[in-house]
PyMOL CGO cylinders between C-alpha atoms (Angstrom):
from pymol import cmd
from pymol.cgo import CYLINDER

trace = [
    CYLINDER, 60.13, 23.03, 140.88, 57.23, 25.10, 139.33, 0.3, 1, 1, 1, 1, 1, 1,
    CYLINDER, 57.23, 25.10, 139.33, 56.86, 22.08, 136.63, 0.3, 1, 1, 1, 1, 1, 1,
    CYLINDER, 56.86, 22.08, 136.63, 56.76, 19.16, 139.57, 0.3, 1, 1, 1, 1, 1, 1,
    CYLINDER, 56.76, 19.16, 139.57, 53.90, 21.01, 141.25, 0.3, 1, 1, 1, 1, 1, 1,
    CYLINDER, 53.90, 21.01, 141.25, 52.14, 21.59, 138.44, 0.3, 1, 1, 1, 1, 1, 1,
    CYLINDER, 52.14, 21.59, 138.44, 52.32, 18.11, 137.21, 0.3, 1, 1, 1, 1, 1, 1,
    CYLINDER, 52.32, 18.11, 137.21, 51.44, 16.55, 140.93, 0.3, 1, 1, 1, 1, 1, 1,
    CYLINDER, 51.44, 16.55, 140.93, 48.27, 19.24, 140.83, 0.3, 1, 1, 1, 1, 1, 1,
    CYLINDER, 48.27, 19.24, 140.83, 47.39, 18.15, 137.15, 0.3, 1, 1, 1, 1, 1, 1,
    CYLINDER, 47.39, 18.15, 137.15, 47.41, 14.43, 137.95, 0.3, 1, 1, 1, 1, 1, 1,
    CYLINDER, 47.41, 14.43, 137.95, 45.59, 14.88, 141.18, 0.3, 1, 1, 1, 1, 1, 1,
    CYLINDER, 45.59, 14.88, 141.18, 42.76, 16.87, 141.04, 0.3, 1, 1, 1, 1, 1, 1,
    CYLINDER, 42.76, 16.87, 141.04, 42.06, 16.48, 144.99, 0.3, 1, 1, 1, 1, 1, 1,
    CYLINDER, 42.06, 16.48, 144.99, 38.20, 15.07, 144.70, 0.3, 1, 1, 1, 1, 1, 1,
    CYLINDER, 38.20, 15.07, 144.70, 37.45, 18.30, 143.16, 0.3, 1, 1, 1, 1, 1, 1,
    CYLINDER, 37.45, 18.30, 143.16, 35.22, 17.89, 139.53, 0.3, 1, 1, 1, 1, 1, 1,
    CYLINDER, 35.22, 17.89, 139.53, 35.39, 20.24, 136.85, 0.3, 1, 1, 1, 1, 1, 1,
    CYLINDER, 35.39, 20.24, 136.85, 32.10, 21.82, 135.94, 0.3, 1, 1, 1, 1, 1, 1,
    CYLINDER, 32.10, 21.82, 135.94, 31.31, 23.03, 132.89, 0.3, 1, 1, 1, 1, 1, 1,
    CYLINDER, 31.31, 23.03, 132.89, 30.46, 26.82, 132.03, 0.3, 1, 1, 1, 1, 1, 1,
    CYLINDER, 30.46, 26.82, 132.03, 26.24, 25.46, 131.81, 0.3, 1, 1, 1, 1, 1, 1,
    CYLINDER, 26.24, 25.46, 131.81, 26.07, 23.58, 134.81, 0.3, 1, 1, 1, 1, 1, 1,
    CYLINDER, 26.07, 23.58, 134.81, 27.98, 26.60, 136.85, 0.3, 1, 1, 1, 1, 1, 1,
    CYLINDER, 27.98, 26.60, 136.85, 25.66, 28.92, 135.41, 0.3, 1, 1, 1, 1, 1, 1,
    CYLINDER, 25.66, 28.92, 135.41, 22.90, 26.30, 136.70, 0.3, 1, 1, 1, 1, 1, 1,
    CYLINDER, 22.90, 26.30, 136.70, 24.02, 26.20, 139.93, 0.3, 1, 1, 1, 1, 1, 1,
    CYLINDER, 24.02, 26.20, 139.93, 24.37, 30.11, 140.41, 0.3, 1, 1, 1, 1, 1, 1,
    CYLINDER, 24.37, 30.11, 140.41, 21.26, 30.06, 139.46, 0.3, 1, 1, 1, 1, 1, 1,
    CYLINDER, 21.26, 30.06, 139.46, 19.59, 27.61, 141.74, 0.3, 1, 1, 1, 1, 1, 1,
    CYLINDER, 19.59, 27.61, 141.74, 21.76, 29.58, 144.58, 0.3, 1, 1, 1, 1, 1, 1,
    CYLINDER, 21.76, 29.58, 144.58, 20.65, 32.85, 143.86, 0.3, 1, 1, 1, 1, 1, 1,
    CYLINDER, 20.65, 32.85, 143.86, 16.93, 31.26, 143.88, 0.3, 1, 1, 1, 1, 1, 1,
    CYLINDER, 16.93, 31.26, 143.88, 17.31, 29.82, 147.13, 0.3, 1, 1, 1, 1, 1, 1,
    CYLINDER, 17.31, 29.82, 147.13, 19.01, 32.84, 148.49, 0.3, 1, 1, 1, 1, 1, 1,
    CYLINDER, 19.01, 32.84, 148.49, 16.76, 35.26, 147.21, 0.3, 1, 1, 1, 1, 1, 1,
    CYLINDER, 16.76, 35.26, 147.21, 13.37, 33.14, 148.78, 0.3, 1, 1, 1, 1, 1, 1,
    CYLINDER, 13.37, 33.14, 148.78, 14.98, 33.00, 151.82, 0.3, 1, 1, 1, 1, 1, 1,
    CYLINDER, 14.98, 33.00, 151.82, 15.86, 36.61, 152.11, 0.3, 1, 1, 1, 1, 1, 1,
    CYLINDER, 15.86, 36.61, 152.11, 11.89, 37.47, 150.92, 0.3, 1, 1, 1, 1, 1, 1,
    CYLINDER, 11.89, 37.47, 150.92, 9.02, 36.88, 153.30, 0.3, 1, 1, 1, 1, 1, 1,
    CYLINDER, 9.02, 36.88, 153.30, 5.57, 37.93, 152.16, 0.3, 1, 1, 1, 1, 1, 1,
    CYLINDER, 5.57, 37.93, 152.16, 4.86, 40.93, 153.73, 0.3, 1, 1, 1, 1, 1, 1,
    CYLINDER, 4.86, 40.93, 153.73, 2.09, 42.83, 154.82, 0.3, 1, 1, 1, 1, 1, 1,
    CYLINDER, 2.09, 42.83, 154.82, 1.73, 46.47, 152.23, 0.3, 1, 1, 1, 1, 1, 1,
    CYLINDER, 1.73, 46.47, 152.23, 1.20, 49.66, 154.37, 0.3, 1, 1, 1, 1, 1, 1,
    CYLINDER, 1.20, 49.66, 154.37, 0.30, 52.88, 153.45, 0.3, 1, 1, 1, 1, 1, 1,
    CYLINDER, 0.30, 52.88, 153.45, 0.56, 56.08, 155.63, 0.3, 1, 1, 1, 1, 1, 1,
    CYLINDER, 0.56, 56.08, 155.63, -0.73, 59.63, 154.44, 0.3, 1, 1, 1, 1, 1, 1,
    CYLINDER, -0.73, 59.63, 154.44, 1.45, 62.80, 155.58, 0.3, 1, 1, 1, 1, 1, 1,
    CYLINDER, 1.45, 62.80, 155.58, 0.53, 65.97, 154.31, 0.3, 1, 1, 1, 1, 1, 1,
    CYLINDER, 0.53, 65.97, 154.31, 2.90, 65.33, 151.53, 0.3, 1, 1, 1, 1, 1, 1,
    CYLINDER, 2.90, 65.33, 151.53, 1.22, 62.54, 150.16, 0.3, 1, 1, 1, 1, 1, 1,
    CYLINDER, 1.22, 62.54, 150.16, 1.00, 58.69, 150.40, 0.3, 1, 1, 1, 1, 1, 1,
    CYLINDER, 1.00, 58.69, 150.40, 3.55, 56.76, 151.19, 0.3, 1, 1, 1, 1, 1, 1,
    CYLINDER, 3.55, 56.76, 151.19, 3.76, 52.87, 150.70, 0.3, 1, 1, 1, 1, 1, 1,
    CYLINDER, 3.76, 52.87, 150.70, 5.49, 50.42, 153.05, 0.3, 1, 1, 1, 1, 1, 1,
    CYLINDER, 5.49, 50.42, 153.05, 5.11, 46.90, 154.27, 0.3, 1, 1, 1, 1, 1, 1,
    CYLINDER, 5.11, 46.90, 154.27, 5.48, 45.52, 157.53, 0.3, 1, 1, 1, 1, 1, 1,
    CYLINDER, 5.48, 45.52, 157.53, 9.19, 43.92, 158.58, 0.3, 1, 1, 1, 1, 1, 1,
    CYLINDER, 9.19, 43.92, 158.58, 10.04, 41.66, 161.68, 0.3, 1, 1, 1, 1, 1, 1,
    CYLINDER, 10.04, 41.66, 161.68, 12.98, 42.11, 163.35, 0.3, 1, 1, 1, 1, 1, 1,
    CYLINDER, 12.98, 42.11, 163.35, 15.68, 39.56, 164.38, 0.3, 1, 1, 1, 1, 1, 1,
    CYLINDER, 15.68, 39.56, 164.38, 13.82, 39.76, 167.52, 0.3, 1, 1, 1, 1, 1, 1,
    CYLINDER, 13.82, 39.76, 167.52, 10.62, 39.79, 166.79, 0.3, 1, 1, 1, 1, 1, 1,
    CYLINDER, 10.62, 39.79, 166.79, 9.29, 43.31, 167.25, 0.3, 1, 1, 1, 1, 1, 1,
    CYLINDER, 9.29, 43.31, 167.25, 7.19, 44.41, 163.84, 0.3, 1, 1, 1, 1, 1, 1,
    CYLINDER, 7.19, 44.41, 163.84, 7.85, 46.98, 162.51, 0.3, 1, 1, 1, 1, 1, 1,
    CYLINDER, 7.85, 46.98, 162.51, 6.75, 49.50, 159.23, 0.3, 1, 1, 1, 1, 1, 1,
    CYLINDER, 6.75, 49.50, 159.23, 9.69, 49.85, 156.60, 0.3, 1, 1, 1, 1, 1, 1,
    CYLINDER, 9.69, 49.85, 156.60, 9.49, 52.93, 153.83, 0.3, 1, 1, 1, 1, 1, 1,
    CYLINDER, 9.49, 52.93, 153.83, 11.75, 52.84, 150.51, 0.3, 1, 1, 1, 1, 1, 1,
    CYLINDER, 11.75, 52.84, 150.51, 12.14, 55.48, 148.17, 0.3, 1, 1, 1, 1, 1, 1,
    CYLINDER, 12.14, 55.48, 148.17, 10.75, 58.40, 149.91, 0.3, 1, 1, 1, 1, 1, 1,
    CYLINDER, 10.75, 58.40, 149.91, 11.56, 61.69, 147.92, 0.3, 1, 1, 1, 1, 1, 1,
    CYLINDER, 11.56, 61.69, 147.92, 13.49, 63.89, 150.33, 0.3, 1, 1, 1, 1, 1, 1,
    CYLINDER, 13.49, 63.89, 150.33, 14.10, 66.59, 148.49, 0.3, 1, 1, 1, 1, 1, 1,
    CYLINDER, 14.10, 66.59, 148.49, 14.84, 67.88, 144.51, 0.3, 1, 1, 1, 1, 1, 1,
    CYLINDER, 14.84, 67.88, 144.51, 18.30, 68.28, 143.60, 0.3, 1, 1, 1, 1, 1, 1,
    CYLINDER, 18.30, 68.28, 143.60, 19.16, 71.87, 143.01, 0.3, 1, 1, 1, 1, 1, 1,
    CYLINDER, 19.16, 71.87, 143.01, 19.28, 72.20, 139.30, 0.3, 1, 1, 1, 1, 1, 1,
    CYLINDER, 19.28, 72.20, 139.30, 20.60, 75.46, 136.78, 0.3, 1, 1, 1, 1, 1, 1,
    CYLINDER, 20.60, 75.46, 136.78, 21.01, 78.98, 139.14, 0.3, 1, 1, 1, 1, 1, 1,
    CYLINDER, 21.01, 78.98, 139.14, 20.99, 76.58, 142.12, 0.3, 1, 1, 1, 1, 1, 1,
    CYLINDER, 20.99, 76.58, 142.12, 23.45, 74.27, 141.77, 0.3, 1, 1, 1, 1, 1, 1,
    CYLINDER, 23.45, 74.27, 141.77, 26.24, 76.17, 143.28, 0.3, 1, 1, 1, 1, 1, 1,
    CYLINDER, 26.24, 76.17, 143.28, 24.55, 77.85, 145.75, 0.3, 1, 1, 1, 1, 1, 1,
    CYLINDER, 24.55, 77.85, 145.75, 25.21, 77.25, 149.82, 0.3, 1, 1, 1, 1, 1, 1,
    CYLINDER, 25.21, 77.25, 149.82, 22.00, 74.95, 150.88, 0.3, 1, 1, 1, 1, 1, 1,
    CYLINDER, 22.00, 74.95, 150.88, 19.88, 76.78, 153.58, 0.3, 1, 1, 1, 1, 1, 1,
]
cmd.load_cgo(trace, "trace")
């Protein structure tokens, strides 16, 4: 039975082309370029001072609308590192 189906699936390839390894790697391509603009919108950069420091943001929109300012990569604290590292946290 296995052989019969394999045979009817090998002779009819259902309107479905092969594509070779290139032209797959292509099209990813193209995809992930189209994705990737979509997903990026020229933003406006922010920066806020805190006591701290700087930080630097830019300014997002929301599904709805409402703006709003978006921070990545703040520092929030060190890792605790030789004598520390086992200690309870305060």
């Amino acid at each position: 039975m296995d052989e019969l189906c394999g045979n009817v699936l090998r002779k009819k390839n259902f309107g479905v082309k092969k594509l070779s390894i290139k032209k797959m790697c292509k099209l990813f391509v193209l995809v992930a370029f189209v994705l990737l603009s979509i997903s990026c919108e020229i933003s406006e950069a922010v920066q806020v001072s805190v006591k701290q420091g700087t930080l630097e943001g830019i300014v997002s929109t929301s599904r709805n609308g409402t703006e709003y300012y978006s921070f990545y990569g703040i520092p929030f604290a060190k890792p605790p590192v030789g004598e520390l590292r086992f200690e309870v946290s305060l």
